[in-house]
Structures are given as structure tokens and as C-alpha cells.
Backbone as CSV, one residue per row, in Angstrom:
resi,resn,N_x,N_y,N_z,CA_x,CA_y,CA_z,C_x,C_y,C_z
1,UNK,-4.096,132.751,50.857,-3.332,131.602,51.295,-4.113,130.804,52.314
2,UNK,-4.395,131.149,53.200,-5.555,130.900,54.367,-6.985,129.867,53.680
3,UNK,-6.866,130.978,52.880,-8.279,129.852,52.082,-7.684,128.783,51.243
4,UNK,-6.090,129.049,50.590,-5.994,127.397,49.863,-5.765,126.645,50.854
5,UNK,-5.548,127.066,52.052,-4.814,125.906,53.010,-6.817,124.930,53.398
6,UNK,-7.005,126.442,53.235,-8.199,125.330,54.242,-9.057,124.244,53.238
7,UNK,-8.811,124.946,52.113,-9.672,124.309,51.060,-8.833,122.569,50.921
8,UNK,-7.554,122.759,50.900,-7.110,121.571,51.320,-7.228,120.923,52.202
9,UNK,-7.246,121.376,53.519,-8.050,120.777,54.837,-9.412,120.175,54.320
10,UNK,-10.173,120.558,53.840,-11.287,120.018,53.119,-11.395,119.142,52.911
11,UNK,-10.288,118.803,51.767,-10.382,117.645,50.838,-9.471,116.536,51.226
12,UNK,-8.541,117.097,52.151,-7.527,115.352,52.652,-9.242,115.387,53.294
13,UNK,-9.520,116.260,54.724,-10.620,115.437,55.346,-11.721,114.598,54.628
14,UNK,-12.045,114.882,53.776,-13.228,113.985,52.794,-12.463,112.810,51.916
15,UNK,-11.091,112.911,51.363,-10.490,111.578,51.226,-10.397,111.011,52.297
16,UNK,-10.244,111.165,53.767,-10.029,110.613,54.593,-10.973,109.812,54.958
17,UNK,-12.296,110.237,54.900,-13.374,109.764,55.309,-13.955,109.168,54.033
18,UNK,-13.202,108.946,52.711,-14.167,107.997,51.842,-13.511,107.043,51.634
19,UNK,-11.966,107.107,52.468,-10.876,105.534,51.898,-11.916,104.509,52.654
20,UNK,-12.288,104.983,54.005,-12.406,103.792,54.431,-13.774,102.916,54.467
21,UNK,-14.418,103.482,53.549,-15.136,103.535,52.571,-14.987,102.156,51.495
22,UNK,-14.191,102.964,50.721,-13.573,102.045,49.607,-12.956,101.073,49.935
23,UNK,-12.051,100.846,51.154,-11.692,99.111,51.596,-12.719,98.458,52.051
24,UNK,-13.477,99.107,52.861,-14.931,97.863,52.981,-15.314,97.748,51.543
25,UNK,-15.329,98.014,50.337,-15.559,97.444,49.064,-14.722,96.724,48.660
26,UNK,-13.903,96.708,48.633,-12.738,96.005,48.334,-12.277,94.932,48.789
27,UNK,-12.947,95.263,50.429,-12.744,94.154,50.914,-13.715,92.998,50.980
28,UNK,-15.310,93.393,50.405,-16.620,92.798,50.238,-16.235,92.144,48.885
29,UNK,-15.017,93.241,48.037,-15.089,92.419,46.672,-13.875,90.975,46.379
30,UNK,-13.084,91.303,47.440,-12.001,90.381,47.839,-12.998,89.131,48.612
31,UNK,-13.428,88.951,49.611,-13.977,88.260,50.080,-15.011,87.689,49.083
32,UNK,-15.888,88.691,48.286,-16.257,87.437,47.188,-15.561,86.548,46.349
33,UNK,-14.384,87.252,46.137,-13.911,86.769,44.474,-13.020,85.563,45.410
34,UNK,-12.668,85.381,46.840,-12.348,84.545,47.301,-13.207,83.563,47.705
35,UNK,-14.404,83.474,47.735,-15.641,82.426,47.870,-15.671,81.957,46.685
36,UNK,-15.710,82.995,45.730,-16.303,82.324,44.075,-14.864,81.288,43.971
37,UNK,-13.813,81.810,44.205,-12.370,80.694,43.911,-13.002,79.207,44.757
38,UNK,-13.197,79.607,45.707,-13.103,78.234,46.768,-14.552,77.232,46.315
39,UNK,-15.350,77.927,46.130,-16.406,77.647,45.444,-16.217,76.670,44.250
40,UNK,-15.285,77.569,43.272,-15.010,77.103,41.739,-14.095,75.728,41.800
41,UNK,-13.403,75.961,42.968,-12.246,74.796,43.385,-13.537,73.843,43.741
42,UNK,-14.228,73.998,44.940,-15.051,72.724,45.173,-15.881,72.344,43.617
43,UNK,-16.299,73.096,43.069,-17.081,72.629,42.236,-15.890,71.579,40.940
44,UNK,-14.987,72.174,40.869,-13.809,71.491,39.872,-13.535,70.088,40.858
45,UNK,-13.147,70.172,42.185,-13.016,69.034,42.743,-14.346,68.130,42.008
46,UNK,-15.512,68.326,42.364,-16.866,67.515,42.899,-17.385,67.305,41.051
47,UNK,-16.182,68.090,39.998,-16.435,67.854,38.833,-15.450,66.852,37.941
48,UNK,-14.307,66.754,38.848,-13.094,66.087,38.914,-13.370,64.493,39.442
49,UNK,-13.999,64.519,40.253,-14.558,62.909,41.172,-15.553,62.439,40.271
50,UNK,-16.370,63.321,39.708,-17.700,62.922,38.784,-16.876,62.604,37.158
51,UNK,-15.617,62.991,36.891,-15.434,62.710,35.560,-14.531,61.275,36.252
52,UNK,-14.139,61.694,36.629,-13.229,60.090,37.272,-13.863,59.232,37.334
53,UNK,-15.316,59.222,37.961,-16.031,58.024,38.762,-16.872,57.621,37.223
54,UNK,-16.857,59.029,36.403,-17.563,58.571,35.355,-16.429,57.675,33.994
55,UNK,-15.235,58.340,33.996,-14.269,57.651,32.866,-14.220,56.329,34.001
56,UNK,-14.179,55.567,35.193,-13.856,54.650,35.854,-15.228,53.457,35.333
57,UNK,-16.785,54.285,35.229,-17.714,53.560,34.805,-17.787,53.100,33.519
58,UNK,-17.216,54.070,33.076,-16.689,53.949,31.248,-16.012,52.694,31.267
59,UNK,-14.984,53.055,31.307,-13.798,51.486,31.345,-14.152,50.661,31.918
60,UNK,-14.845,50.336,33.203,-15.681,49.019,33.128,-16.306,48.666,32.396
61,UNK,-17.393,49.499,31.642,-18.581,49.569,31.140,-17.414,48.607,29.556
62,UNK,-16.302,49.525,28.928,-15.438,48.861,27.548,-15.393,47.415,28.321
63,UNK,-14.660,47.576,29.634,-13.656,46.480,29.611,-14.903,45.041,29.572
64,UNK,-16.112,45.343,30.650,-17.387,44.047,30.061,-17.479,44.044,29.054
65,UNK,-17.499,45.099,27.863,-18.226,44.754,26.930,-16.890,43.803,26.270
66,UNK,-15.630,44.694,26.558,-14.482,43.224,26.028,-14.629,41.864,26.223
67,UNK,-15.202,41.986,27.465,-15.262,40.289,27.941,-16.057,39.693,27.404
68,UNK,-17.411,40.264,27.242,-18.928,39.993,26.618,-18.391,39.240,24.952
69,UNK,-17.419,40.150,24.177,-17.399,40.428,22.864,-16.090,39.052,22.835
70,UNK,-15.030,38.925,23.530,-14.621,37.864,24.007,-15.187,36.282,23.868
71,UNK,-16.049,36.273,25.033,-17.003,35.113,25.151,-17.639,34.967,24.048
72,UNK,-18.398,36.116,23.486,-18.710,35.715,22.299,-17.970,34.940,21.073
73,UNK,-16.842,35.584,20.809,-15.848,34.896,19.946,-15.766,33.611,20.576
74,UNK,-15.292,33.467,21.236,-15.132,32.006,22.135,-16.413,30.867,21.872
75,UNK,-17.456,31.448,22.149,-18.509,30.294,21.875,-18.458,30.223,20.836
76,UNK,-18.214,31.589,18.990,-18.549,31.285,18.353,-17.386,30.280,17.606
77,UNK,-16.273,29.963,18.252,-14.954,29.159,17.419,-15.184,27.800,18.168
78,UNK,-16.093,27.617,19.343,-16.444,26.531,20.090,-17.397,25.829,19.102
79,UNK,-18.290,26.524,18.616,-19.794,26.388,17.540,-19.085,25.929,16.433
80,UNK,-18.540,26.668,15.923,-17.766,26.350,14.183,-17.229,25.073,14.856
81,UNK,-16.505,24.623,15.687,-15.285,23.841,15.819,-15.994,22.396,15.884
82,UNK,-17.221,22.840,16.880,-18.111,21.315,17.002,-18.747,21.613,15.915
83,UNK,-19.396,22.475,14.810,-19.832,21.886,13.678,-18.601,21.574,12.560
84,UNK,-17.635,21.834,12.898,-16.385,20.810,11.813,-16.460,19.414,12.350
85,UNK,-16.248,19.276,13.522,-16.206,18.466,14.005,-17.427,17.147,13.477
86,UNK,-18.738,17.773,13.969,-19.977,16.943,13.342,-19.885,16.902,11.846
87,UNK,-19.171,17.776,10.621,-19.146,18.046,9.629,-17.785,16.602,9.370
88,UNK,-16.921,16.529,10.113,-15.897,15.482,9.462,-16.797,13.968,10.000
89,UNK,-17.755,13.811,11.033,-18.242,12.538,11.539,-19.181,12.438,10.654
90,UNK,-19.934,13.065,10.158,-20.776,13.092,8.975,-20.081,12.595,7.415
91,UNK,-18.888,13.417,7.376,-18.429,12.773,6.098,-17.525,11.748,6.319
92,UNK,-17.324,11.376,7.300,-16.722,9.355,7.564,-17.472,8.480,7.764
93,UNK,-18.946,9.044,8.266,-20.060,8.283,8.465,-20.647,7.599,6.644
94,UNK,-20.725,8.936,6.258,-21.049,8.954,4.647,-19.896,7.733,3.627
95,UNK,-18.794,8.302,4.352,-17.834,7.370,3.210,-17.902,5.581,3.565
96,UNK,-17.719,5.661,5.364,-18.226,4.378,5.409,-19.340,3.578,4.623
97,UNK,-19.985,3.996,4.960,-21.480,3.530,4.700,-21.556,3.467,3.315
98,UNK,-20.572,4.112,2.094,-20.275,4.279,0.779,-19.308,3.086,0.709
99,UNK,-18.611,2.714,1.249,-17.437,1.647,1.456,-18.610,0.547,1.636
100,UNK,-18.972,0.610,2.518,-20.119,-0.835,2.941,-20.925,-0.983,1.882
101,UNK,-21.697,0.071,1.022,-22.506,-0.089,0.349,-21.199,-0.886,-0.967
102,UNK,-20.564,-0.828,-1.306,-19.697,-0.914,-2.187,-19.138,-2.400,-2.350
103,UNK,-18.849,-2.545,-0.508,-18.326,-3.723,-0.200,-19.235,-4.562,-0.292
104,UNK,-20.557,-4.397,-0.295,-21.822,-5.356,-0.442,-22.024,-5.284,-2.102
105,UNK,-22.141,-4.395,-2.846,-22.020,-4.433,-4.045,-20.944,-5.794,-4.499
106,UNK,-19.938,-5.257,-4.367,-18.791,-6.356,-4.618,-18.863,-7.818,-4.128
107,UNK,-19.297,-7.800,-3.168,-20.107,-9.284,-2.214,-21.390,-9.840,-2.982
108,UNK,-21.751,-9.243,-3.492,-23.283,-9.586,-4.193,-22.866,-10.035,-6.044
109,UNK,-21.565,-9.113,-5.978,-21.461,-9.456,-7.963,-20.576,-10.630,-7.832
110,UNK,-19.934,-10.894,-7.018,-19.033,-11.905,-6.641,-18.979,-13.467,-6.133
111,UNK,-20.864,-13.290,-5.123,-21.564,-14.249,-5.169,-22.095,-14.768,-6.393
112,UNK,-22.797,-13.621,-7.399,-23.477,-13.745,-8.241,-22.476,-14.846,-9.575
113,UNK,-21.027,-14.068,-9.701,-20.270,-14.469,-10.458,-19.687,-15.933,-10.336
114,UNK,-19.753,-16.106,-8.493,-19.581,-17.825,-8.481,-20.400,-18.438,-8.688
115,UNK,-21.485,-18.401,-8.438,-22.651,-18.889,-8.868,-22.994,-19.330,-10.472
116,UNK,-22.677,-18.143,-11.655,-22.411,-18.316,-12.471,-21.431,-19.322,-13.057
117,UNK,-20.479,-19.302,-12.417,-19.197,-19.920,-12.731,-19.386,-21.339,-12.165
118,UNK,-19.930,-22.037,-11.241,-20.583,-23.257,-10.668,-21.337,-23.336,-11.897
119,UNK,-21.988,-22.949,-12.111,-23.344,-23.646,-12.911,-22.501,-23.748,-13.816
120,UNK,-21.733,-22.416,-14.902,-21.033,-23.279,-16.137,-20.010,-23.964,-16.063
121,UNK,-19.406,-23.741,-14.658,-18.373,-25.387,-14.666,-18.961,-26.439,-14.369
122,UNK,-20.226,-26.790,-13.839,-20.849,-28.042,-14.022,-21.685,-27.999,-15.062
123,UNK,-22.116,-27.743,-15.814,-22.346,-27.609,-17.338,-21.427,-28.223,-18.043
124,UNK,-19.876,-27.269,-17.714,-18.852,-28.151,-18.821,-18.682,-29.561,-18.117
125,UNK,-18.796,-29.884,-16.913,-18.267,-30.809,-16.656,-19.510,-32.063,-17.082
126,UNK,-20.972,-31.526,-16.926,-21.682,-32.493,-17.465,-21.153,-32.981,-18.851
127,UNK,-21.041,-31.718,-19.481,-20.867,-31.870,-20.999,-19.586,-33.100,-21.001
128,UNK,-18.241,-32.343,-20.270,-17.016,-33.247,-20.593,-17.663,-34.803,-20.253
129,UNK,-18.067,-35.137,-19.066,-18.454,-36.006,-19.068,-19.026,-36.966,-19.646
130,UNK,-20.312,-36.065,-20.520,-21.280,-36.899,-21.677,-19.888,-36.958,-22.605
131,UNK,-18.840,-36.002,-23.020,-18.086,-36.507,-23.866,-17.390,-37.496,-23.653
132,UNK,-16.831,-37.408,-22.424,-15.341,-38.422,-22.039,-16.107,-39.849,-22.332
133,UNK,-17.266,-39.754,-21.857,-18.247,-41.305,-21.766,-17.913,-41.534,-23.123
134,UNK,-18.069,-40.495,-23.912,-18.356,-41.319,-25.396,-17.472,-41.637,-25.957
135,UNK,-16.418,-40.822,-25.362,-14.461,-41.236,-26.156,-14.531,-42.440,-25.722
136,UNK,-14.839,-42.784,-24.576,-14.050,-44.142,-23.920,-14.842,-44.999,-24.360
137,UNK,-15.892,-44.720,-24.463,-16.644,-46.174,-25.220,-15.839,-46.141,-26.776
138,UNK,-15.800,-45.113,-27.545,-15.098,-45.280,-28.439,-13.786,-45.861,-28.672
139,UNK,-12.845,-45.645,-27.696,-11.960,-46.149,-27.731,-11.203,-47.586,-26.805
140,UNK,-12.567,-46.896,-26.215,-12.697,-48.889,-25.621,-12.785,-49.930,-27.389
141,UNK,-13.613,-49.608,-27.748,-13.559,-50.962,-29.270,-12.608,-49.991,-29.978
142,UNK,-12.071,-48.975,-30.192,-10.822,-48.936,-31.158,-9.478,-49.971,-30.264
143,UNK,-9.667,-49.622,-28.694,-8.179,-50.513,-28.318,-8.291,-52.154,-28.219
144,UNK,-9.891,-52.505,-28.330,-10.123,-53.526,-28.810,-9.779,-54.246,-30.150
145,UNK,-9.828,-53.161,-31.441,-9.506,-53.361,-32.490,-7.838,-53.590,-32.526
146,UNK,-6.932,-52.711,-32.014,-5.753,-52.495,-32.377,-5.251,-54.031,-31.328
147,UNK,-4.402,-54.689,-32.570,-3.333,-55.373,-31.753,-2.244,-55.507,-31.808
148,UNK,-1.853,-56.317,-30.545,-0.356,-56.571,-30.381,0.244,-57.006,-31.004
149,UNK,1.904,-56.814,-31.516,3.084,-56.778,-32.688,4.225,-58.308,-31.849
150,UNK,4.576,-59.194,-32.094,4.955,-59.525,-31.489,6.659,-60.036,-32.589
151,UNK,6.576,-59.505,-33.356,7.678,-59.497,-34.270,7.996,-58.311,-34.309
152,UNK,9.639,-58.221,-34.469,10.042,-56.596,-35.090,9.772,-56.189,-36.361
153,UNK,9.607,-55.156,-36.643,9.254,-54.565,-38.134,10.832,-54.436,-39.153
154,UNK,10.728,-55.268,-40.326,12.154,-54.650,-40.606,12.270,-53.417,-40.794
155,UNK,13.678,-53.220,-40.698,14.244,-51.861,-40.986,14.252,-51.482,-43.002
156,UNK,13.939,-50.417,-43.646,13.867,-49.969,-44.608,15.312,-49.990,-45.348
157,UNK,16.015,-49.657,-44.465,17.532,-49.398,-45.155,18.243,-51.208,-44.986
158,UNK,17.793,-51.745,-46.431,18.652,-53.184,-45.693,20.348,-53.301,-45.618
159,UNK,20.976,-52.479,-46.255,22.521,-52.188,-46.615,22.944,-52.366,-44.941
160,UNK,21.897,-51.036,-44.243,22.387,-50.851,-42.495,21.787,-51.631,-41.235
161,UNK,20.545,-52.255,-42.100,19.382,-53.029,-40.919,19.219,-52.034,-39.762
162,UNK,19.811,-50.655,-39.845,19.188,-49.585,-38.619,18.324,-49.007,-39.153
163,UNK,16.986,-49.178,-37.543,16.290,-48.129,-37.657,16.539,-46.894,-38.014
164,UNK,15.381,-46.059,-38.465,15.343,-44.438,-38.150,14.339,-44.339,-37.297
165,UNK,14.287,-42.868,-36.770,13.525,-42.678,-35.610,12.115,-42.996,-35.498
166,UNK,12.034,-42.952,-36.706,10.253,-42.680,-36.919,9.752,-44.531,-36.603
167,UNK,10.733,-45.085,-37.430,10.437,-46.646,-37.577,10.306,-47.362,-36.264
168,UNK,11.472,-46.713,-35.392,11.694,-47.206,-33.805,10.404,-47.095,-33.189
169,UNK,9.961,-45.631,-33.778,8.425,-45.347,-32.986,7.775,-46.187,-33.133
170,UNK,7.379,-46.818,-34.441,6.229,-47.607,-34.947,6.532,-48.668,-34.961
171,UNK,7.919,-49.331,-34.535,7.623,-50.771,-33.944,7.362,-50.355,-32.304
172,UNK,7.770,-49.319,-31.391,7.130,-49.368,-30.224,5.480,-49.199,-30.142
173,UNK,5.035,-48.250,-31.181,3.681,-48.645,-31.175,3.002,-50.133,-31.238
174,UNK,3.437,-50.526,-32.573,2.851,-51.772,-32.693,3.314,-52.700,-31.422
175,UNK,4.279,-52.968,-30.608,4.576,-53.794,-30.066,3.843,-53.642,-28.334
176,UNK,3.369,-52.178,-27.954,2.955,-51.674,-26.980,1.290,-51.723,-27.480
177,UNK,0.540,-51.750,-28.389,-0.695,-51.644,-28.926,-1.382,-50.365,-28.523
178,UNK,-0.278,-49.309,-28.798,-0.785,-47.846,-28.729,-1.546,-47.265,-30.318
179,UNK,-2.179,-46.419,-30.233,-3.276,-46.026,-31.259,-2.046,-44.781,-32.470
180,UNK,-1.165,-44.163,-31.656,-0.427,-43.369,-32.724,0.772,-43.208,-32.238
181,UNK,1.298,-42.885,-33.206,2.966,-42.754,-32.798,3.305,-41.765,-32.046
182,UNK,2.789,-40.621,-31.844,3.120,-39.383,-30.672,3.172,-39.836,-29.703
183,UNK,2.265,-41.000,-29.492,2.254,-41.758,-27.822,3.435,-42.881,-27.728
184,UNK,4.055,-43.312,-28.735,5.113,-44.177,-28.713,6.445,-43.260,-28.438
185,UNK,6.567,-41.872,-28.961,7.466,-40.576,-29.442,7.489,-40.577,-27.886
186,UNK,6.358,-40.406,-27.152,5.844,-39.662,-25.492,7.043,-41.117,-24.492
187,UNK,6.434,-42.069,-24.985,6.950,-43.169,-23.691,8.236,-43.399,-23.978
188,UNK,8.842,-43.179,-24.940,10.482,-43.118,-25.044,11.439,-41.966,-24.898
189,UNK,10.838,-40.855,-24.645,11.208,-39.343,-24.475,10.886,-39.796,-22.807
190,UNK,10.000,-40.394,-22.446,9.931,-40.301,-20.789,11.237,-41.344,-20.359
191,UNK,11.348,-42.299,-20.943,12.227,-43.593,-20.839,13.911,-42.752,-20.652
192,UNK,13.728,-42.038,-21.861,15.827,-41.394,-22.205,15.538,-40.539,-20.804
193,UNK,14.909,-39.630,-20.391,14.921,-38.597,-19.332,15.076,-39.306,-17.962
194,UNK,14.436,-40.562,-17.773,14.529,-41.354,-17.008,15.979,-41.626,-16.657
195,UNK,15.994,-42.451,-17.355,17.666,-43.105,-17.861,19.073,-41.560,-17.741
196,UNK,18.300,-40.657,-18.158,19.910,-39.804,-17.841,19.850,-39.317,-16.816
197,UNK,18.702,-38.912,-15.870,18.843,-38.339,-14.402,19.196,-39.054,-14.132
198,UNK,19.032,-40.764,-13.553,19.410,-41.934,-13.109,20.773,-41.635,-13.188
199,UNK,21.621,-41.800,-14.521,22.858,-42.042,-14.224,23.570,-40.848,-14.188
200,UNK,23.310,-39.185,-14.467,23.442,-38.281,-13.263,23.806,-38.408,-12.180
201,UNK,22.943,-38.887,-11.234,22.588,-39.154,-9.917,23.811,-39.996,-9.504
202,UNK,24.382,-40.955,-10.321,25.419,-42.128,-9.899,24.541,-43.321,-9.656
203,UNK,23.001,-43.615,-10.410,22.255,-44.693,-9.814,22.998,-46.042,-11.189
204,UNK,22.419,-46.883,-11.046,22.559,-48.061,-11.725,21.026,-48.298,-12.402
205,UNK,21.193,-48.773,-13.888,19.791,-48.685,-14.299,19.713,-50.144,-14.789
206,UNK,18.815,-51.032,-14.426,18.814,-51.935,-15.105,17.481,-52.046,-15.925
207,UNK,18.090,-52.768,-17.411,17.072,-53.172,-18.216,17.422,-54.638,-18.319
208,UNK,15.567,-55.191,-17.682,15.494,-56.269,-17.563,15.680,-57.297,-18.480
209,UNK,16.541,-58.270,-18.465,16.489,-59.066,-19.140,17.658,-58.520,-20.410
210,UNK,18.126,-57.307,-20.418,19.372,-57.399,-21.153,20.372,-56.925,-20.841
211,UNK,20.720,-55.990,-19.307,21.459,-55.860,-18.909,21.681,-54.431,-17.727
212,UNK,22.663,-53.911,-17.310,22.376,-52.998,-16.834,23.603,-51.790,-16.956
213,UNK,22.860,-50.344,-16.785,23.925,-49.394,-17.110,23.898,-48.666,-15.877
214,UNK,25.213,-48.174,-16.075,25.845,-47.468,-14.839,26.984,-46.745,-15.328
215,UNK,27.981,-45.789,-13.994,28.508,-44.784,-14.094,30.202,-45.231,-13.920
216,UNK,31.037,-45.499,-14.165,32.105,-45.795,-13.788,32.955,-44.668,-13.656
217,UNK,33.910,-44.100,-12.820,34.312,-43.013,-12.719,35.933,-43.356,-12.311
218,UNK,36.924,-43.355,-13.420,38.489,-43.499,-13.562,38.845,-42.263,-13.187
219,UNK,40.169,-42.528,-12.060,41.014,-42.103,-11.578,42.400,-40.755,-12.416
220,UNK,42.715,-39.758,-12.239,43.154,-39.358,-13.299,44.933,-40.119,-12.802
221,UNK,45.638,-40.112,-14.514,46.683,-40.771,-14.375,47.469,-40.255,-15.799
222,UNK,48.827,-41.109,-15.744,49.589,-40.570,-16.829,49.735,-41.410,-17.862
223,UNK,49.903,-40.835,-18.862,49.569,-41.465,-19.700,50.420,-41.677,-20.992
224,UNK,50.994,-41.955,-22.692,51.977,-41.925,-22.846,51.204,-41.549,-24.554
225,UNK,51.208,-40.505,-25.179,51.009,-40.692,-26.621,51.279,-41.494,-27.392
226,UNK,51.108,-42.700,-27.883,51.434,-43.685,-28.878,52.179,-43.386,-30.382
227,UNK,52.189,-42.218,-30.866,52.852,-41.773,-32.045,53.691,-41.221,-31.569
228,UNK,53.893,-39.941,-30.457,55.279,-39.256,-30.522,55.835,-39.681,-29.085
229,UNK,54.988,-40.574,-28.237,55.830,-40.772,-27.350,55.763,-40.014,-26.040
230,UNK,54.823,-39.113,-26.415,55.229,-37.797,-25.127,53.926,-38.315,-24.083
231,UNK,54.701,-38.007,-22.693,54.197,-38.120,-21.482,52.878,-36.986,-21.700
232,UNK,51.451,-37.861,-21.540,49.995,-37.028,-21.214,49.514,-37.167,-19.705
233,UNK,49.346,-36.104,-19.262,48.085,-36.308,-17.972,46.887,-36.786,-18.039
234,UNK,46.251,-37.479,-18.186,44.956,-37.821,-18.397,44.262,-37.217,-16.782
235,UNK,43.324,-36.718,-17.118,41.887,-36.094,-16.584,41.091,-37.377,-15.807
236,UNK,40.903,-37.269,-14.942,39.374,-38.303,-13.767,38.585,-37.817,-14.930
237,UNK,37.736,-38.820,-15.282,36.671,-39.048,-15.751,35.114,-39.601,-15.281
238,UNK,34.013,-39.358,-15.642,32.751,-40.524,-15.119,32.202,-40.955,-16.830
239,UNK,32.500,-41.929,-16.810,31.549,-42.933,-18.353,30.888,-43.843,-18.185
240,UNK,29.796,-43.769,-19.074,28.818,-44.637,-18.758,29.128,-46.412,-19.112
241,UNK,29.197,-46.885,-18.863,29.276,-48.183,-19.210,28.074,-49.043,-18.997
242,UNK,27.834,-50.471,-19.904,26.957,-51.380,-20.263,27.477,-53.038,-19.581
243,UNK,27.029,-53.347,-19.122,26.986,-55.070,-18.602,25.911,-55.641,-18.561
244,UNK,25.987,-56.170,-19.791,25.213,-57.144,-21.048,24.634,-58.146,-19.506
245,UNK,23.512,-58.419,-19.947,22.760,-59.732,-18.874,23.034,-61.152,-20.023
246,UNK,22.777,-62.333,-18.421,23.827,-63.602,-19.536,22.760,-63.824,-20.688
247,UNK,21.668,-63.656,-21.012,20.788,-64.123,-22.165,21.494,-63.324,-23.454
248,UNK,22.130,-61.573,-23.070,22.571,-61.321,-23.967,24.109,-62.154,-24.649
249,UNK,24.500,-62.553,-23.809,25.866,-62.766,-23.929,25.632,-64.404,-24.104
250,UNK,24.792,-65.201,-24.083,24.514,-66.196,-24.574,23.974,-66.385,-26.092
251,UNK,23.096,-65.290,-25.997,22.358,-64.811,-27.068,23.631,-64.286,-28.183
252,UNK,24.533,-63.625,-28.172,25.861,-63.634,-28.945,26.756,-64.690,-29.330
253,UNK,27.037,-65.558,-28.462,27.328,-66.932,-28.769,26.536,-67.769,-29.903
């Protein structure tokens, strides 16, 4: 018994004397693994500032190149915009100058064409001229030839002693010393047109030397049918009426 006791005395004494031992290790290994932390922390900090300062150089580094890539676009819609620009002054320059050339074209065929047109209207007019000269000498000795009628022509129908139209013509020819009857047809077609605007108008027409015509215009009034008797309204009227000059009315006598 004596000897297990002591043999245990032994061995607490030699645990006793190797614990403290083992906390200076423990505590050499604590104290490292607490440097390596503080260590690992500074280094994560000083790796933490370096990724920051580096993603911070980054995003400047995008955000210039945005601006760069920016400006670029910008000058290049500035470039296109002034070459549309020079591209539409170019093609108004072009069309003008196509207009002018055009408008001088047209100025030049237009001169050219009056020019033309002068020369053959004085051409025709020489020509009419050499002609007209030669009508009128011609018909200078035909109106020399033709003479004046100073009798009426009888009338064909002796039963009526009235003219027909044609005959009326051709004593106004002969009596006027015109060359054809269309021109006798002409001055009595001007004469009736004369004569009915005139008394249209309400004028008074006189023909010299046998009398003169005019418009008389009756009042409307009542009036009486001669067969049955019965009361008529008569209508205002305008009729032409004739007042014979005294040669005619002597000339009847």
C-alpha cells in the first residue's frame, strides 16, 4: 500500500510539473494563432481598401470610357448631320443650276422661235403685201370697169312687180357699183341690224328723203269685240310705225 501511495505521489508530482509546461505552449500557440488572426484581419483590411480603390479605378476607368464612347457618338451624328446637311445644299445647288440651265434652254428656244416667227411673219407680210399691191391694182381697173345703175331693175314676176331677195341684191349692187352680190347681201344685213337695235333702244330712224321710223307705245285699255260684243282688255303695246317724208306723200299724189 505504501508503495501505491507513493508511486502516486510520483506521478500527480510529475503532472504537476509538466502542466505548466503545457500552458506556456498553449499559450505560445494562442498568442500565435491570435497574431496570425490580427495579421489576417490587417491583411483582409489592406486587401479590402486595395479591391475598393481598385473596383473605384475600374468605374472611373468604364465611366471615361462611357464618356469617351459618348463623345464619340456625338461627333459622329454631328459628322453625318453636317454631311446631310452639305448632301441636301449640294442637291439644291444641283437642281438649281438644272432649273437655270433649263430656264436658259427655254430662253434660248424661245428667242430662237421669235426670231423665227419675225422673219416668217415678215415674209408673209412682204408676200401679203406684194399680193395686196396686186389685188388693188387689179381691182382698182375692175372698179373702174364696173358702173353705176341709175335705174331700177324690173322685177321678174310682172303679175306682183315684187322683188325677190336675190333681185333686191342685184339692184343694190348695180346701183352701189359693188363687184358681187355677197357684198350687196353684207350692206343690207348691216342696214336691218342697224335699224332693229335702233328701234329696240326707243331711237327714231330716219331714212333720208323718204321718211322716218319709230316706236309708238299705246296705253293698255278696253276694248269691245265687234261680232259678239263682249268687253276685251287690250294689253300696252310698243309698234313700230312709218311717217312718210313730204316727197313721199307728194310723190303719191
Amino acid at each position: 500500500m505504501a508503495k501505491a501511495a507513493s508511486a502516486k505521489k510520483v506521478t500527480t508530482s510529475k503532472t504537476k510539473k509538466l502542466e505548466p509546461k503545457k500552458n506556456v505552449k498553449t499559450l505560445k500557440a494562442s498568442s500565435k494563432s491570435a497574431s496570425v488572426k490580427s495579421i489576417s484581419k490587417k491583411v483582409s483590411k489592406v486587401s479590402d481598401t486595395k479591391s475598393k480603390k481598385q473596383v473605384a479605378s475600374a468605374s472611373k476607368k468604364i465611366a471615361a470610357s462611357k464618356v469617351k464612347d459618348v463623345k464619340k457618338v456625338q461627333t459622329k451624328s454631328a459628322k453625318t448631320e453636317d454631311l446631310k446637311v452639305k448632301s441636301t445644299k449640294l442637291n439644291i445647288k444641283a437642281k438649281d443650276t438644272n432649273i437655270q440651265a433649263k430656264s436658259q434652254v427655254k430662253d434660248n428656244v424661245k428667242g430662237s422661235n421669235v426670231q423665227l416667227n419675225k422673219s416668217l411673219k415678215s415674209s408673209k407680210q412682204d408676200k401679203v403685201i406684194n399680193v395686196s399691191s396686186k389685188n388693188t391694182s387689179s381691182k382698182v381697173v375692175e372698179k373702174q370697169e364696173v358702173e353705176k345703175i341709175t335705174s331700177a331693175i324690173k322685177p321678174n314676176n310682172d303679175s306682183t312687180l315684187s322683188y325677190t331677195q336675190l333681185e333686191f341684191y342685184d339692184n343694190i349692187k348695180a346701183f352701189c357699183g359693188l363687184e358681187k352680190r355677197a357684198q350687196a347681201k353684207e350692206i343690207c344685213d348691216d342696214i336691218t341690224n342697224f335699224i332693229l337695235d335702233a328701234l329696240s333702244k326707243g331711237y327714231k330712224v330716219p331714212f333720208l328723203g323718204l321718211g322716218k321710223l319709230y316706236v309708238r307705245k299705246t296705253k293698255a285699255r278696253i276694248g269691245r269685240n265687234p261680232t259678239t260684243g263682249e268687253i276685251v282688255h287690250i294689253k300696252a303695246k310698243s309698234r313700230v310705225r312709218f311717217a312718210p317724208a313730204k316727197s313721199l306723200v307728194d310723190f303719191s299724189d
